[in-house]
PyMOL Python script that loads the backbone (N, CA, C, O; Angstrom):
from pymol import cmd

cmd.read_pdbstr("""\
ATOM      1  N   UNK A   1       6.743   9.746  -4.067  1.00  0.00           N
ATOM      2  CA  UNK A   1       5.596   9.692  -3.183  1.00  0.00           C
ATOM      3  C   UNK A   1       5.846   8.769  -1.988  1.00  0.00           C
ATOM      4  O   UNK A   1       5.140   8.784  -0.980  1.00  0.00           O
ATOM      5  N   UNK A   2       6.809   8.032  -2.155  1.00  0.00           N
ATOM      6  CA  UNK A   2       7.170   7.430  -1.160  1.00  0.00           C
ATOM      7  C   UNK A   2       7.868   7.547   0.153  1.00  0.00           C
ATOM      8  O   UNK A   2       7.629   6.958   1.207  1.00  0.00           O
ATOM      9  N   UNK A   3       8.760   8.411  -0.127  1.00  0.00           N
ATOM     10  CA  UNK A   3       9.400   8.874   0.859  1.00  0.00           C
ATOM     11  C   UNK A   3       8.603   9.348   2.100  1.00  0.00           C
ATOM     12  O   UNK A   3       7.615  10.080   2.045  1.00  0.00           O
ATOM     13  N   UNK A   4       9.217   8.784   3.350  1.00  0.00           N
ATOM     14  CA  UNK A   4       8.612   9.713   4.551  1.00  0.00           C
ATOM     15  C   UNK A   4       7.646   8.624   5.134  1.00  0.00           C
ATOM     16  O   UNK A   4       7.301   8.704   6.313  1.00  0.00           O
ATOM     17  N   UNK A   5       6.975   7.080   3.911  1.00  0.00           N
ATOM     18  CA  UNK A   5       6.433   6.321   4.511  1.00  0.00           C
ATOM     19  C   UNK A   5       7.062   5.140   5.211  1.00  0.00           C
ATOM     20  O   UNK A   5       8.110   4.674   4.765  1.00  0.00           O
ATOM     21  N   UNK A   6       6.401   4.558   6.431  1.00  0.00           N
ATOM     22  CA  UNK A   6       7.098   3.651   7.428  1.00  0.00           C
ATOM     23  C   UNK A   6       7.388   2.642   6.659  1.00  0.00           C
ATOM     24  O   UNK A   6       6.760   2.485   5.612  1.00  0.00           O
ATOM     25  N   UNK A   7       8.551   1.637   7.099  1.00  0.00           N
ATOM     26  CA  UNK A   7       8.952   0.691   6.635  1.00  0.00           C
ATOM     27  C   UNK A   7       8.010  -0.479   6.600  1.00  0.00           C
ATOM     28  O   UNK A   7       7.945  -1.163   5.579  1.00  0.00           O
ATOM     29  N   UNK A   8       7.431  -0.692   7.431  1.00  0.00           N
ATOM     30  CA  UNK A   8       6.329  -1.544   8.011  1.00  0.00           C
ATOM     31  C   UNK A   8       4.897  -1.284   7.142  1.00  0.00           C
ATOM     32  O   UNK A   8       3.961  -1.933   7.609  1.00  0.00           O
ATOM     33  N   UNK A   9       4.653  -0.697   6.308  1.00  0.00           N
ATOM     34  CA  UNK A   9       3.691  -0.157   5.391  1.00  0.00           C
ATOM     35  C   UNK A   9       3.697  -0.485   3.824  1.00  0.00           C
ATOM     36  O   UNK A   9       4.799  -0.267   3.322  1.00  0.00           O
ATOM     37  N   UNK A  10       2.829  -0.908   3.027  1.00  0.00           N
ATOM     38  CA  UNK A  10       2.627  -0.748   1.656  1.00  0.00           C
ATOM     39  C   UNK A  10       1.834  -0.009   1.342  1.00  0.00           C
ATOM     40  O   UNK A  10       0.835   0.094   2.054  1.00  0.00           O
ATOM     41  N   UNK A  11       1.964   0.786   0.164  1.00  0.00           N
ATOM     42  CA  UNK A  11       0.842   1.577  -0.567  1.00  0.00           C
ATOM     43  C   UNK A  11       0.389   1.399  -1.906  1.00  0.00           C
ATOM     44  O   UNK A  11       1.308   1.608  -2.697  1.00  0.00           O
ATOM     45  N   UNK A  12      -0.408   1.170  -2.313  1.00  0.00           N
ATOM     46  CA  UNK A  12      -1.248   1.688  -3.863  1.00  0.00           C
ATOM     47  C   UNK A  12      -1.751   2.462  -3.658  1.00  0.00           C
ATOM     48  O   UNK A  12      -2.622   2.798  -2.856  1.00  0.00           O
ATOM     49  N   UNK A  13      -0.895   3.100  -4.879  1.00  0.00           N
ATOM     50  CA  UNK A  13      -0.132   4.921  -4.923  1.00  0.00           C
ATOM     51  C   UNK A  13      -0.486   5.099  -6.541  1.00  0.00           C
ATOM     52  O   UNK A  13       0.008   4.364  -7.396  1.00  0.00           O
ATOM     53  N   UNK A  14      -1.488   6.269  -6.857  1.00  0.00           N
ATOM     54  CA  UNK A  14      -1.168   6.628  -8.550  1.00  0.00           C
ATOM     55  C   UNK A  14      -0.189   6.655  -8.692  1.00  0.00           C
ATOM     56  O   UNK A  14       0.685   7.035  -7.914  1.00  0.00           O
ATOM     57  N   UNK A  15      -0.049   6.005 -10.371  1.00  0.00           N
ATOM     58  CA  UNK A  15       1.527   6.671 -10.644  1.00  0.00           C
ATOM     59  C   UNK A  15       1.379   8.044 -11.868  1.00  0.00           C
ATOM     60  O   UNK A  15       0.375   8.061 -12.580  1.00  0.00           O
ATOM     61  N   UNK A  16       2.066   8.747 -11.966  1.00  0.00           N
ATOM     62  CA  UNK A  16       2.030   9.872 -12.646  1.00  0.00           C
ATOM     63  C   UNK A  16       1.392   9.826 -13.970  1.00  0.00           C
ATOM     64  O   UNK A  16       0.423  10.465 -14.382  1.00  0.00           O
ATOM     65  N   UNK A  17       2.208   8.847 -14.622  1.00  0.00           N
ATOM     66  CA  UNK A  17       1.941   8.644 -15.908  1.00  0.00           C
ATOM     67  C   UNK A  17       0.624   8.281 -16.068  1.00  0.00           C
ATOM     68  O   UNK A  17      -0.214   8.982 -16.637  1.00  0.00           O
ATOM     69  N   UNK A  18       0.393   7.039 -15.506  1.00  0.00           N
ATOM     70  CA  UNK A  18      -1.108   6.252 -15.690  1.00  0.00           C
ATOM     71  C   UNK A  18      -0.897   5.066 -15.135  1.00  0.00           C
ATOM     72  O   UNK A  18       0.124   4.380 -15.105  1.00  0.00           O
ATOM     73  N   UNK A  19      -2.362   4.817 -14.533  1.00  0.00           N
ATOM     74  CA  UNK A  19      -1.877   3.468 -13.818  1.00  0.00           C
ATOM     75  C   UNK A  19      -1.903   3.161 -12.217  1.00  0.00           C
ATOM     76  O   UNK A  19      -2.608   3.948 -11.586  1.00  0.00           O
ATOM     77  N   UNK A  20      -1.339   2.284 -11.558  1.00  0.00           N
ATOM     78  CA  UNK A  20      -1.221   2.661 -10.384  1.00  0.00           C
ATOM     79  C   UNK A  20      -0.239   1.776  -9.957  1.00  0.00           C
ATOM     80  O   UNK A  20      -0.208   0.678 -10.512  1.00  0.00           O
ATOM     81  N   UNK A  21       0.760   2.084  -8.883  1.00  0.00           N
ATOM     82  CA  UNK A  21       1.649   1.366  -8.306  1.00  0.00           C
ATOM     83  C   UNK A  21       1.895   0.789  -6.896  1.00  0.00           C
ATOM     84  O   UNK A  21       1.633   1.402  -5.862  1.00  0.00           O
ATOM     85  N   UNK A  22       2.414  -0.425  -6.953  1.00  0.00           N
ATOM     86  CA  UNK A  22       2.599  -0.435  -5.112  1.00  0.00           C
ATOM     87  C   UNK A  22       3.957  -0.017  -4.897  1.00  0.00           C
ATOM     88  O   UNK A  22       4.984  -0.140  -5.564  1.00  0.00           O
ATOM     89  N   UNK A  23       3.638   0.612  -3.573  1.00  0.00           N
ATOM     90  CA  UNK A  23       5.450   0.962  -3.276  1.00  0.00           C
ATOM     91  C   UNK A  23       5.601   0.481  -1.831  1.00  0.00           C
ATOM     92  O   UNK A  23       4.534   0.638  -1.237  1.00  0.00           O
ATOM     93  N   UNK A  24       6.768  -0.171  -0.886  1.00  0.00           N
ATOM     94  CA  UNK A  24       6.814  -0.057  -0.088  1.00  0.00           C
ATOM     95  C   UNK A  24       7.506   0.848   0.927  1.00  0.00           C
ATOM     96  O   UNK A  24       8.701   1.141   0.889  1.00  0.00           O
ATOM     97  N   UNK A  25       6.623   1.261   1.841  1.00  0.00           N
ATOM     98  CA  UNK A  25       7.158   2.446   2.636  1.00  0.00           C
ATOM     99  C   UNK A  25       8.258   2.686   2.686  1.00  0.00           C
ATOM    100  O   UNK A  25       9.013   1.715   2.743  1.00  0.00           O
ATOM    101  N   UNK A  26       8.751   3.810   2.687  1.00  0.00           N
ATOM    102  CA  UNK A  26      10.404   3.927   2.730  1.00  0.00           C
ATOM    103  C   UNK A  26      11.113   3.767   1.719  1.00  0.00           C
ATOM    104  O   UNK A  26      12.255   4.226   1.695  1.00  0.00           O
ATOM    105  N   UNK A  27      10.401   2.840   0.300  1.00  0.00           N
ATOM    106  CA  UNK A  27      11.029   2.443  -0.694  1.00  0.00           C
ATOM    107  C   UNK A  27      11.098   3.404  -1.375  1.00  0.00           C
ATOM    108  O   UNK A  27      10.215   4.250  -1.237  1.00  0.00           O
ATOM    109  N   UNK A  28      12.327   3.660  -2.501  1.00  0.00           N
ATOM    110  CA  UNK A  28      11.706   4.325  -3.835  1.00  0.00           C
ATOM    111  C   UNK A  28      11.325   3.939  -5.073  1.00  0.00           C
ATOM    112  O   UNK A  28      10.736   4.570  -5.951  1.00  0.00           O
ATOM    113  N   UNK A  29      11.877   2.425  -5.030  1.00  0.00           N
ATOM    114  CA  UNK A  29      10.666   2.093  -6.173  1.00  0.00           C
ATOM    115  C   UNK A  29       9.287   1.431  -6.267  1.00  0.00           C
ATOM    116  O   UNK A  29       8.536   1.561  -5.301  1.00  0.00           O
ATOM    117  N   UNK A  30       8.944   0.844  -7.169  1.00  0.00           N
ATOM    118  CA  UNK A  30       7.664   0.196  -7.428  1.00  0.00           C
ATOM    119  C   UNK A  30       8.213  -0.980  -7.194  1.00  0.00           C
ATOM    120  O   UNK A  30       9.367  -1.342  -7.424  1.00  0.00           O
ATOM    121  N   UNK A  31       6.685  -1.986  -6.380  1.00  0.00           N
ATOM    122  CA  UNK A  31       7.048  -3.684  -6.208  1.00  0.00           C
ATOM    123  C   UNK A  31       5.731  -3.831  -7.482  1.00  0.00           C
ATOM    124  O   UNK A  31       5.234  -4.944  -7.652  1.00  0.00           O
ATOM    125  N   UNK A  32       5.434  -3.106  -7.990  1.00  0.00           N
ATOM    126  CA  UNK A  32       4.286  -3.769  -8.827  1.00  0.00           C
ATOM    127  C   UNK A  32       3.752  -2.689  -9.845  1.00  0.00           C
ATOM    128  O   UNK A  32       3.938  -1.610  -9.282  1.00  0.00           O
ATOM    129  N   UNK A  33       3.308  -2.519 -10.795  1.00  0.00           N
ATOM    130  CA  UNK A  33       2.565  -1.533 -11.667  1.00  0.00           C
ATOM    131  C   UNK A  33       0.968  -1.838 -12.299  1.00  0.00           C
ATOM    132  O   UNK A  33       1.008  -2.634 -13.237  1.00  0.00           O
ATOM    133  N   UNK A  34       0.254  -1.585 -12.120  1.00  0.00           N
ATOM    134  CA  UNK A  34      -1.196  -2.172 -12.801  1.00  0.00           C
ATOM    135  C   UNK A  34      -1.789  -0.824 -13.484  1.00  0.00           C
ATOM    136  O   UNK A  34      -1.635   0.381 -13.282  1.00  0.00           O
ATOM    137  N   UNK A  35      -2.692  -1.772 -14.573  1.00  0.00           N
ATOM    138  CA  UNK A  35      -3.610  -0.933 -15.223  1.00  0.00           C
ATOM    139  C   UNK A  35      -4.843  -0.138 -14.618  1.00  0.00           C
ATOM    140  O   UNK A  35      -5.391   0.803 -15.192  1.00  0.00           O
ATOM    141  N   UNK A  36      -5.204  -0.647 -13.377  1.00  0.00           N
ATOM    142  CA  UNK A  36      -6.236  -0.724 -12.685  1.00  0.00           C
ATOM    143  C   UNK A  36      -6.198  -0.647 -11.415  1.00  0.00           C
ATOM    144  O   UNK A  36      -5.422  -1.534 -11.059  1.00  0.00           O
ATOM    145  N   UNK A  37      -6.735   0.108 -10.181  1.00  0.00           N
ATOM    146  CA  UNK A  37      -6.399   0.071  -8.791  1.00  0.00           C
ATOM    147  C   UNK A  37      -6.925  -0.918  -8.348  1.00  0.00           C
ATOM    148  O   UNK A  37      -6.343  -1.259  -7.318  1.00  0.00           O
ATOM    149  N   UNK A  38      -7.944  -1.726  -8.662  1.00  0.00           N
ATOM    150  CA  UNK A  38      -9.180  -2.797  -8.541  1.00  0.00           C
ATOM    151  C   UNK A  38      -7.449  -3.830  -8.373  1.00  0.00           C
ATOM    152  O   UNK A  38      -6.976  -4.236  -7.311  1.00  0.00           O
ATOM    153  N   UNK A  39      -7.010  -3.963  -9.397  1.00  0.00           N
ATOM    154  CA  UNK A  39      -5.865  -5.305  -9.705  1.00  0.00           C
ATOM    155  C   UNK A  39      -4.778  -4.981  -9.129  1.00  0.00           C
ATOM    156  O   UNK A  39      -4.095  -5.978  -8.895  1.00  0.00           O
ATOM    157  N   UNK A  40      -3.950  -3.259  -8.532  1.00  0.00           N
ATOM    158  CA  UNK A  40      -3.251  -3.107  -7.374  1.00  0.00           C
ATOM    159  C   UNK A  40      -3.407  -3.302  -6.424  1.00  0.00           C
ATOM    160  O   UNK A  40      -2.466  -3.631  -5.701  1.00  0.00           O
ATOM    161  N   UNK A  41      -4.976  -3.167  -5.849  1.00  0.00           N
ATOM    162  CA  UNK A  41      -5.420  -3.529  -4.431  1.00  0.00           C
ATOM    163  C   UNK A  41      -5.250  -5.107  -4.063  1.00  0.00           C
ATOM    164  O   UNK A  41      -4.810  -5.637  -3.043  1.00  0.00           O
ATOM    165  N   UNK A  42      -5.660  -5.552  -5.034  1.00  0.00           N
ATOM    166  CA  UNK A  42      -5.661  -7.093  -5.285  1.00  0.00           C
ATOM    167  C   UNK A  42      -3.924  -7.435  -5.005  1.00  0.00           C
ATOM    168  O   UNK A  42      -3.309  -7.752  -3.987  1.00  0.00           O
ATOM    169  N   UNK A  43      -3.760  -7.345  -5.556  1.00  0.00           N
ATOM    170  CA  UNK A  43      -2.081  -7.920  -5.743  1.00  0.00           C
ATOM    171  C   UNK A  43      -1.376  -7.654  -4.164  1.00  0.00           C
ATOM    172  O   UNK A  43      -0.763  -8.419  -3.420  1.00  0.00           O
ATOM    173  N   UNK A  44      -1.855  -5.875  -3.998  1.00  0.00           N
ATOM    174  CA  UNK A  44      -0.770  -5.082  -3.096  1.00  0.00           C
ATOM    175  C   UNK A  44      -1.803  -6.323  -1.269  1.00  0.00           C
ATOM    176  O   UNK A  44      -1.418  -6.325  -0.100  1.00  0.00           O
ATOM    177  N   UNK A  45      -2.608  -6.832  -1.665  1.00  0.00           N
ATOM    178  CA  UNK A  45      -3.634  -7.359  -0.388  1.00  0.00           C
ATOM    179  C   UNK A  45      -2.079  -8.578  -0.204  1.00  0.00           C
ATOM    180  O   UNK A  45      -1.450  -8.741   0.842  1.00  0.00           O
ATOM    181  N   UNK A  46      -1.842  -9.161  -1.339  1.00  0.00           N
ATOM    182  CA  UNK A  46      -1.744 -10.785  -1.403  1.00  0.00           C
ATOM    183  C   UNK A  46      -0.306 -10.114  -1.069  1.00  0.00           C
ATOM    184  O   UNK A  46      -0.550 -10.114   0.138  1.00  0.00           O
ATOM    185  N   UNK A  47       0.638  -9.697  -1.114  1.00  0.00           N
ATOM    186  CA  UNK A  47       1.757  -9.086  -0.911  1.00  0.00           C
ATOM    187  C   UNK A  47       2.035  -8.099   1.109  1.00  0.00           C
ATOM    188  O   UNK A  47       2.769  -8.127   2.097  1.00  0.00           O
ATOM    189  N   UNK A  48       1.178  -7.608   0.709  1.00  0.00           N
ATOM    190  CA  UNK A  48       0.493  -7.177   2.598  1.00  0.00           C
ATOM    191  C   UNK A  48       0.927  -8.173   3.142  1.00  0.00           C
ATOM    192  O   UNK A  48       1.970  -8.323   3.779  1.00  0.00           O
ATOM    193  N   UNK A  49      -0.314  -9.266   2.764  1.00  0.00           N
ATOM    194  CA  UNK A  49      -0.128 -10.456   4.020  1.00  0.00           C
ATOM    195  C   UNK A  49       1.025 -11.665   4.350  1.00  0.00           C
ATOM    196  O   UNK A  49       1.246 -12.444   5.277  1.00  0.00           O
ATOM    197  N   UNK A  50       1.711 -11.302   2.833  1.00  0.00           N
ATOM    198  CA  UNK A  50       2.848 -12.312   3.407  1.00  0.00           C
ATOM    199  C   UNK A  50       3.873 -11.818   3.810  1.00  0.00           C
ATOM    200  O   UNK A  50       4.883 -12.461   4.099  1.00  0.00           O
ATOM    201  N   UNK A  51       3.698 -10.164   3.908  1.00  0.00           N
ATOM    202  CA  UNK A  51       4.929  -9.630   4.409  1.00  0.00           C
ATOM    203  C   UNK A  51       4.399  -9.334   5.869  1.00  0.00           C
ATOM    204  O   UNK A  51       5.320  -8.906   6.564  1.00  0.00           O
ATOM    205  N   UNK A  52       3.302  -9.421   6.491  1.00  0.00           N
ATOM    206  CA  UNK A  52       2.272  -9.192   7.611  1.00  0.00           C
ATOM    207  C   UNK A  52       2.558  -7.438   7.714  1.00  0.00           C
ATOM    208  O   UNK A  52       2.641  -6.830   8.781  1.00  0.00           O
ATOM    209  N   UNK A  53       2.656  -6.945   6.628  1.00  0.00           N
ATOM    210  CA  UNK A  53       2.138  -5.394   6.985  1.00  0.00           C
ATOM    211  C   UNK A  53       1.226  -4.695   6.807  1.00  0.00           C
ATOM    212  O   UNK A  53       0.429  -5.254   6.054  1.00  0.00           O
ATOM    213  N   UNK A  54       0.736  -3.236   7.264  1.00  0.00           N
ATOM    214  CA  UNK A  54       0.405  -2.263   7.269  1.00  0.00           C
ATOM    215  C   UNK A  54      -0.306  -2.076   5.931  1.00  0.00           C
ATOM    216  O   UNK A  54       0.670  -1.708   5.278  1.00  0.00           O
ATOM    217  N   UNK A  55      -1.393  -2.070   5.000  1.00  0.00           N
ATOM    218  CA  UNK A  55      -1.657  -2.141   4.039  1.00  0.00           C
ATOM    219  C   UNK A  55      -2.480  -0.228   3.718  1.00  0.00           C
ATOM    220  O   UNK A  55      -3.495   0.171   4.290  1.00  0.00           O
ATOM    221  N   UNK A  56      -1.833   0.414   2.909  1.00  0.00           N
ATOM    222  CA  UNK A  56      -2.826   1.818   2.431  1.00  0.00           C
ATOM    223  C   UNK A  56      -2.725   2.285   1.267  1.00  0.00           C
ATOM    224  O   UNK A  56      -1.695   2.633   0.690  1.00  0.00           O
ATOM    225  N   UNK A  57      -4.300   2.311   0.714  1.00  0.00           N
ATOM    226  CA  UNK A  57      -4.739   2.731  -0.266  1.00  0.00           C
ATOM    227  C   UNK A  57      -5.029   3.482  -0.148  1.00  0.00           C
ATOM    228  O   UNK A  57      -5.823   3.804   0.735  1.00  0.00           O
ATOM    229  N   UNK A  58      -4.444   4.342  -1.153  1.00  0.00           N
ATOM    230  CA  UNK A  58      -4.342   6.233  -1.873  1.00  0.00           C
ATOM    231  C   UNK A  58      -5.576   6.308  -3.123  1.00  0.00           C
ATOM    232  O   UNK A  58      -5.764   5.460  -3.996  1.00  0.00           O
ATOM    233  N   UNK A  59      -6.445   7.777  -2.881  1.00  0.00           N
ATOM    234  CA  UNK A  59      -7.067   7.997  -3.794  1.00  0.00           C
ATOM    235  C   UNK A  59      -6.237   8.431  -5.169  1.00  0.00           C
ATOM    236  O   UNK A  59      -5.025   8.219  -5.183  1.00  0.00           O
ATOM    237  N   UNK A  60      -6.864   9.024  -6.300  1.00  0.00           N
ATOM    238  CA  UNK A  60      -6.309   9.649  -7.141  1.00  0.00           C
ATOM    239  C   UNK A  60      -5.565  10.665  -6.610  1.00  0.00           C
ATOM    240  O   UNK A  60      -4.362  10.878  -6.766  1.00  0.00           O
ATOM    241  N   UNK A  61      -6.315  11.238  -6.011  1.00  0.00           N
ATOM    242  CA  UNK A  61      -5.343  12.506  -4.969  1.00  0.00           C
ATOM    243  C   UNK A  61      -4.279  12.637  -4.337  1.00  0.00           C
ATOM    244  O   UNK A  61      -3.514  13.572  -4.098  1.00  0.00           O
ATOM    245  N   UNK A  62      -4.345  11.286  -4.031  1.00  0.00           N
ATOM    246  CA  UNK A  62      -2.754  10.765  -3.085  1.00  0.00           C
ATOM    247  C   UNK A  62      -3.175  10.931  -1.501  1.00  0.00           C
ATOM    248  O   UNK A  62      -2.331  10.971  -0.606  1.00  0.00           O
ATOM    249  N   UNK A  63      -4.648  11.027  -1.268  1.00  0.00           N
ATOM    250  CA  UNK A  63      -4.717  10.819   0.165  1.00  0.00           C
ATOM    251  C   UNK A  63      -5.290   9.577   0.467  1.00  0.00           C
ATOM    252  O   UNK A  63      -5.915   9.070  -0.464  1.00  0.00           O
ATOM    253  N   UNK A  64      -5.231   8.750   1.856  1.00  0.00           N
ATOM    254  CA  UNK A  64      -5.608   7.514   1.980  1.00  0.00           C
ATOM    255  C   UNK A  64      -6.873   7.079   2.123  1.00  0.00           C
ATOM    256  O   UNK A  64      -7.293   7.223   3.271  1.00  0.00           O
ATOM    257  N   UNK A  65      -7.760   6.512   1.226  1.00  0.00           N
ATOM    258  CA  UNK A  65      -8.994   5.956   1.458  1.00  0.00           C
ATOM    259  C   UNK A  65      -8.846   4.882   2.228  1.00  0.00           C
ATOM    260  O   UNK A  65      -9.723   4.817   3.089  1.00  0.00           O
ATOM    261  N   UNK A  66      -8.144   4.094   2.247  1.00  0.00           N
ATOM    262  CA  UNK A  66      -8.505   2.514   2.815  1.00  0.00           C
ATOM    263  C   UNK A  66      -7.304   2.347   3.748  1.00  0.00           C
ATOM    264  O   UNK A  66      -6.280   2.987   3.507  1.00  0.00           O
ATOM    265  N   UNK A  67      -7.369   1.548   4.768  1.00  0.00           N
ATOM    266  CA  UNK A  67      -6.492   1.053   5.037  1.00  0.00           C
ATOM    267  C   UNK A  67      -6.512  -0.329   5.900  1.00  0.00           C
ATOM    268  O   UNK A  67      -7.372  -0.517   6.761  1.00  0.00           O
ATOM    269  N   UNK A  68      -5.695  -1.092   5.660  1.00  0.00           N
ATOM    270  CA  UNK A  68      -5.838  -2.762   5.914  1.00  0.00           C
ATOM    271  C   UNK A  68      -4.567  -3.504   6.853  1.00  0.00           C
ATOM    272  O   UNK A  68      -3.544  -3.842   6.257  1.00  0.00           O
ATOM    273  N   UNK A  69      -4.680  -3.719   8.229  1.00  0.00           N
ATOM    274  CA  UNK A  69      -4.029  -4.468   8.345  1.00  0.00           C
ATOM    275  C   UNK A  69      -3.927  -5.995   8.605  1.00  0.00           C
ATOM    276  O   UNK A  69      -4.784  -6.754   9.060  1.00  0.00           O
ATOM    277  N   UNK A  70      -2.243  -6.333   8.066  1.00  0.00           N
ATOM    278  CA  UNK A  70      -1.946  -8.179   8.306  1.00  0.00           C
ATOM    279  C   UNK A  70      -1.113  -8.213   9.039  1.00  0.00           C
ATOM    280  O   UNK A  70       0.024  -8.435   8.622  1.00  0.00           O
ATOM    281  N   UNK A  71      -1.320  -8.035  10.234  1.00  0.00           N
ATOM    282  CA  UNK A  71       0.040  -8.907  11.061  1.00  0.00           C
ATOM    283  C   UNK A  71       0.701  -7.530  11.671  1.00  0.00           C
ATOM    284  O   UNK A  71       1.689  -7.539  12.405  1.00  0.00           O
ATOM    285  N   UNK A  72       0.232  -6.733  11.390  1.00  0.00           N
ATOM    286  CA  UNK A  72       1.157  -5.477  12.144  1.00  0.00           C
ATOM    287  C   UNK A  72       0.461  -4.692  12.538  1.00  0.00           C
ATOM    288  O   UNK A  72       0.977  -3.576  12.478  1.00  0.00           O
ATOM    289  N   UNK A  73      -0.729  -4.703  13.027  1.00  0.00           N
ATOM    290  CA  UNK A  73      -1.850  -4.235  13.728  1.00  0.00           C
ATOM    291  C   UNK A  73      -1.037  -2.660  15.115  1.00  0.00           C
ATOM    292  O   UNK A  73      -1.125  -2.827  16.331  1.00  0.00           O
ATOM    293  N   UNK A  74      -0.441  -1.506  14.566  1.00  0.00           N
ATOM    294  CA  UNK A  74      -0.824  -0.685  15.685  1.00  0.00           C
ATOM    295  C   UNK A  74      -0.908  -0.653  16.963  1.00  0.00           C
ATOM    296  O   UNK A  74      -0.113  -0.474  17.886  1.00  0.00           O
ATOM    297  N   UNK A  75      -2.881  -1.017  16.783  1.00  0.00           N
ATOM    298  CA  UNK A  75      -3.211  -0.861  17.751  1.00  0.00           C
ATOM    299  C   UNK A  75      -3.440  -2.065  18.830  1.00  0.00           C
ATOM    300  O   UNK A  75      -4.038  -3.111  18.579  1.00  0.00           O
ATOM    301  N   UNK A  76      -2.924  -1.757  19.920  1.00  0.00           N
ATOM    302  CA  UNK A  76      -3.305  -2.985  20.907  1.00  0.00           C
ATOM    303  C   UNK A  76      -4.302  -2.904  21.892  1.00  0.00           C
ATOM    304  O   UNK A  76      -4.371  -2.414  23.019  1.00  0.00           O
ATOM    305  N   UNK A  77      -5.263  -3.694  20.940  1.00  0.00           N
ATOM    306  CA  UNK A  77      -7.063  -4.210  21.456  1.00  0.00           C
ATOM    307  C   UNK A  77      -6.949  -5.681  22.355  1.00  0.00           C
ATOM    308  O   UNK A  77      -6.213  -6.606  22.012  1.00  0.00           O
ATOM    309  N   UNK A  78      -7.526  -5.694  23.155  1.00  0.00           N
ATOM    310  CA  UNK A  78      -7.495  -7.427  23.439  1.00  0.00           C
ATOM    311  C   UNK A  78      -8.812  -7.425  23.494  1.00  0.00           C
ATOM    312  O   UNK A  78      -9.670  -6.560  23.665  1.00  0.00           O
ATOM    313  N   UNK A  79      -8.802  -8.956  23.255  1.00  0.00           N
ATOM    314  CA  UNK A  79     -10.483  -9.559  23.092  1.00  0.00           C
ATOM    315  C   UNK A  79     -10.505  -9.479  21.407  1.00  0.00           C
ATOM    316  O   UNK A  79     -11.514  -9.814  20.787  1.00  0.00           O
TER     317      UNK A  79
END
""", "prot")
cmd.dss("prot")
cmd.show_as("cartoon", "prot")
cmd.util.cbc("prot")
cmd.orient("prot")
């Protein structure tokens, strides 16, 4: 599921089996596994910000409900 995502990006991503995982973009493995997306979001937040990236959360479906950024903001707003 990872493949194809930017380097600059993390995701909590279902994982097949059960569960949910963070992966970072581009990566193919898991930086993390949880019982719970509540405790991936959590973790994959505190991990985001010290890497200052791109933060997106995947439904069960695998499409993105949320998305959060730290430090690697896109878009350029001033003010």
């Amino acid at each position: 599921m990872a493949t194809g995502k930017k380097p600059g990006t993390h995701h909590v991503v279902p994982n097949a089996d059960r569960g949910w995982d963070i992966r970072r973009g581009g990566g193919g493995r898991s930086s993390g596994h949880f019982d719970t997306k509540q405790e991936a979001v959590q973790r994959a937040r505190e991990i985001s910000r010290n890497a200052e990236t791109e933060l997106k959360i995947h439904n069960r479906d695998g499409r993105i409900a949320q998305s959060d950024s730290h430090g690697n903001d896109p878009r350029n707003i001033k003010g």
